[in-house]
N, C-alpha and C positions, 0 to 999 in steps of 0.2 A: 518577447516571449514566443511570438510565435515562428520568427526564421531566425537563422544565426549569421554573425558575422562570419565574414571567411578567418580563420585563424588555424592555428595548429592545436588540434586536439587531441588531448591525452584519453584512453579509454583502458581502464581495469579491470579484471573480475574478481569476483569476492565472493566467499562461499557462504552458505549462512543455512540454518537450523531444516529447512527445509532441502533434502538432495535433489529433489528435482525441479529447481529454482537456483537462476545463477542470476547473482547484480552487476551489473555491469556501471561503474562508476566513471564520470569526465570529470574535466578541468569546462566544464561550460553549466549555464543553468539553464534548466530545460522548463522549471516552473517556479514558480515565486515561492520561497519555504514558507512550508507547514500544508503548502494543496497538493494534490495529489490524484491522477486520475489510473482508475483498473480497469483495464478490456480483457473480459472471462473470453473469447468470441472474436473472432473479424468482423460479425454483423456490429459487436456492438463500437468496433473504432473505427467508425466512419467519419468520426472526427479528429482523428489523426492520421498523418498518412504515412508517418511516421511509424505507428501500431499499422497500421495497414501492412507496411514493408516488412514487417516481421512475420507477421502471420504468414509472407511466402513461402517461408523456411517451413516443410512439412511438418517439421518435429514441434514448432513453438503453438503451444495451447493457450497461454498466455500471457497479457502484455501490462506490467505497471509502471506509469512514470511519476515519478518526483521531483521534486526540487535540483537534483545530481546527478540522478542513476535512472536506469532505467532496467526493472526485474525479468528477466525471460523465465516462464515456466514450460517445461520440455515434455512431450506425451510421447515419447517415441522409445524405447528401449535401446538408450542410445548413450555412450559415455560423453562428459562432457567436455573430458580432454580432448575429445575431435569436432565440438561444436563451438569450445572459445573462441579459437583464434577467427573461425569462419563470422560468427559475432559480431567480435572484437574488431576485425577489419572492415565489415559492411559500420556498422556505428561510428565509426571513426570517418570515414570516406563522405556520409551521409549527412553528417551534422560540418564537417567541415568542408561541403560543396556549398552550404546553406540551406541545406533540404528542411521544409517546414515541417514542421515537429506538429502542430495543430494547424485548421482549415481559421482561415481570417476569422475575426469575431466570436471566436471560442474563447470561452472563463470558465474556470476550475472551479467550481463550487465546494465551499469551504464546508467540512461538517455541521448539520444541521445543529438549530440552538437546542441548548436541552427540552426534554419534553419528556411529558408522562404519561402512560396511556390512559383512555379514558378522562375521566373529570382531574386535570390539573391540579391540588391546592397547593398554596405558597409553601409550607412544608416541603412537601415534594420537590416542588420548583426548586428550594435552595438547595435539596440534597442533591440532586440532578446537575446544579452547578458546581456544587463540591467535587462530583465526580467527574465531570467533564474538565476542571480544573487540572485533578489530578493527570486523568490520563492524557492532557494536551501536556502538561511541565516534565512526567517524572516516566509514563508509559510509551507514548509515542516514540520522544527521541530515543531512545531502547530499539523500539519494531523498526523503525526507519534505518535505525544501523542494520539488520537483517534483510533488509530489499523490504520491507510490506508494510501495512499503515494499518493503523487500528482508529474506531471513530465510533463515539456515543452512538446509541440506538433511541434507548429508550428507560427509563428509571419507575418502576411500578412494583408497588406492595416491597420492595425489599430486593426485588432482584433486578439487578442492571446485566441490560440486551445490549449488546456491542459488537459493532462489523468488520471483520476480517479481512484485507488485501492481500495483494500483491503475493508475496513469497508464503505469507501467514495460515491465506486461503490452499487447504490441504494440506497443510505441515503436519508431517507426526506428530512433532511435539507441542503440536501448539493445544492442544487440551490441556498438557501439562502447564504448558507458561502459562494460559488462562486460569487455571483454579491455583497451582503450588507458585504463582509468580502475583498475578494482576488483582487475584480476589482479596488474596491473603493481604495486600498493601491495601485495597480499597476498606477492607475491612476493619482494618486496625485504626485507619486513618478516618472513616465517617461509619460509625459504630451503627446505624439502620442497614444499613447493607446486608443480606445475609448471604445472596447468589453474584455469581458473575455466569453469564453465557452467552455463548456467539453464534449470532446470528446465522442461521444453516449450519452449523456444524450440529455433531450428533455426539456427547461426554459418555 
């Protein structure tokens, strides 16, 4: 996980719900599926050197890697037809010189267990796993195909709090996918539910 074999690597990009967010997909794995880490920041990938190297790029604000791909989101008013290829070629070069992706003894910390705020009861706790269920089977692989990751927050009184990555973090449409996409499944599917919201975002 943490260096790559030397080999020939393929690298794509892919557009998805978010325009100022491009995924850039390999033929290599960069983290064990379903973990997933987001650098909003260069102060915060200092344990990547890999997110490190991107954040050179003036334009790149931020960095998500997954299991395949790795999301660049772009701050600069800039098109992206002239930042792929420039991308496209340094990730390619970098992963197949062997360049370490994470600093020795890094692990991806997998979404927290469910949990509820304040006083837990068992109630809670199962609808909390109903929900975390759902969105690890039927929501995630969805966001993941889009560049970004979605992950349990928090399950209290009825509204489930859930945290936004990668391409998802500042997406237009992602208020929409959250209430006309993720609430309306949660809802139908474990009837206590009444809210879905994301964590820092503002509906």
């Amino acid at each position: 996980m943490i260096e790559n074999k030397e080999k020939t690597v393929s690298v794509y990009a892919e557009a998805n719900p978010n325009p100022e967010s491009m995924k850039f997909v390999m033929n290599q794995q960069l983290l064990p599926d379903g973990q997933s880490v987001d650098y909003p920041n260069l102060e915060s990938a200092l344990e990547s050197p890999l997110a490190q190297e991107l954040f050179n790029f003036d334009y790149v604000s931020r960095v998500f890697i997954a299991s395949n791909f790795v999301t660049v989101t772009k701050s600069a008013d800039l098109e992206w037809v002239k930042l792929i290829p420039e991308l496209r070629t340094f990730l390619k070069s970098y992963v197949e010189a062997g360049g370490p992706i994470f600093n020795e003894g890094f692990s991806a910390v997998k979404a927290a267990a469910p949990a509820a705020n304040g006083e837990t009861s068992a109630e809670d706790a199962e609808i909390a796993k109903k929900v975390t269920d759902l969105l690890d089977n039927y929501v995630r692989p969805a966001v993941e195909q889009d560049g970004g990751n979605i992950t349990f927050k928090s399950y209290n009184d009825g509204v489930v709090t859930v945290h936004l990555q990668g391409s998802c973090s500042g997406c237009p449409s992602a208020t929409v996918t959250l209430k006309a996409g993720i609430e309306n499944l949660l809802k139908r599917m474990v009837p206590e539910v009444k809210e879905v919201v994301a964590d820092g975002v503002t509906i």
